[in-house]
N, C-alpha and C positions, 0 to 999 in steps of 0.2 A: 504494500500500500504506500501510497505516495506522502509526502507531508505537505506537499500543499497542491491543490488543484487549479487550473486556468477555468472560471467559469465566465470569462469575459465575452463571449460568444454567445452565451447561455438565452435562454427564452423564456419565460414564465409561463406556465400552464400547463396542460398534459403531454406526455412525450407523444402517443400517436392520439390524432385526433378522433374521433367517432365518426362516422359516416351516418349521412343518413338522420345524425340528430343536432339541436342548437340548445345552446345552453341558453335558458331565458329567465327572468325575475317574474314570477305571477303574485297575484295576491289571491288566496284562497279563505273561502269562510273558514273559521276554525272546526264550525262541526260536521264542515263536509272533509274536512285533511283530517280531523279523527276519525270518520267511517273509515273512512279511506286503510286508515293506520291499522284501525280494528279490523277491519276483513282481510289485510294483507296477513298480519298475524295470524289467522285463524287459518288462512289458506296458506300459511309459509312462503309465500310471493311477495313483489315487492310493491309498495304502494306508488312508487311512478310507472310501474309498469300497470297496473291497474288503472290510473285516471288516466294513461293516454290511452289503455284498451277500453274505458268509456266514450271518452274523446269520440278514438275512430269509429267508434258501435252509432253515435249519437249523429256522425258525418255520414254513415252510409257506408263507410270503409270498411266495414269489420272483415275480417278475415275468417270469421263463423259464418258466415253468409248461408241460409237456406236454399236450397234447388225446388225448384214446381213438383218434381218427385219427391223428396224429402215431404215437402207437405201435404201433400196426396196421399202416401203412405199412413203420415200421422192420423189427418182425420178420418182414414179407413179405419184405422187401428182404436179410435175413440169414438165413430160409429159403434161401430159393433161392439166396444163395453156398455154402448149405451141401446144397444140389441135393437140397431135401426138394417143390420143388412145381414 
């Protein structure tokens, strides 16, 4: 190890940047950044990954997206518990 370093060169922030993501300041209700906290903990997830998967669910983005089949199936599937077919 050296005894002293050149960090004159140096840059502040993260060594590789994220792709894909911006670091931003929001101002959040507090007792929506506690559900938020609370359901991350229960679910072992992390609560920014949860309010941008609200986010994109809320934009139409979701990556859950249902298919015309998928729905079809279901109310087949909930017809007939409810003994229509």
């Amino acid at each position: 190890m050296k005894k002293e370093y050149d960090f004159s060169k140096g840059k502040r922030g993260p060594v590789i940047r994220q792709r894909g993501k911006t670091r931003i300041t929001i101002h959040i209700d507090d007792e929506v950044l506690e559900a938020f906290r609370e359901r991350a903990d229960t679910a072992g997830r992390g609560y920014q990954t949860m309010i941008n998967e609200a986010l994109r669910e809320h934009l139409g983005q979701s990556e859950d997206r249902v298919d015309a089949d998928t729905i079809r199936r279901i109310v087949r599937e909930e017809l007939r518990k409810k003994g229509h077919a």
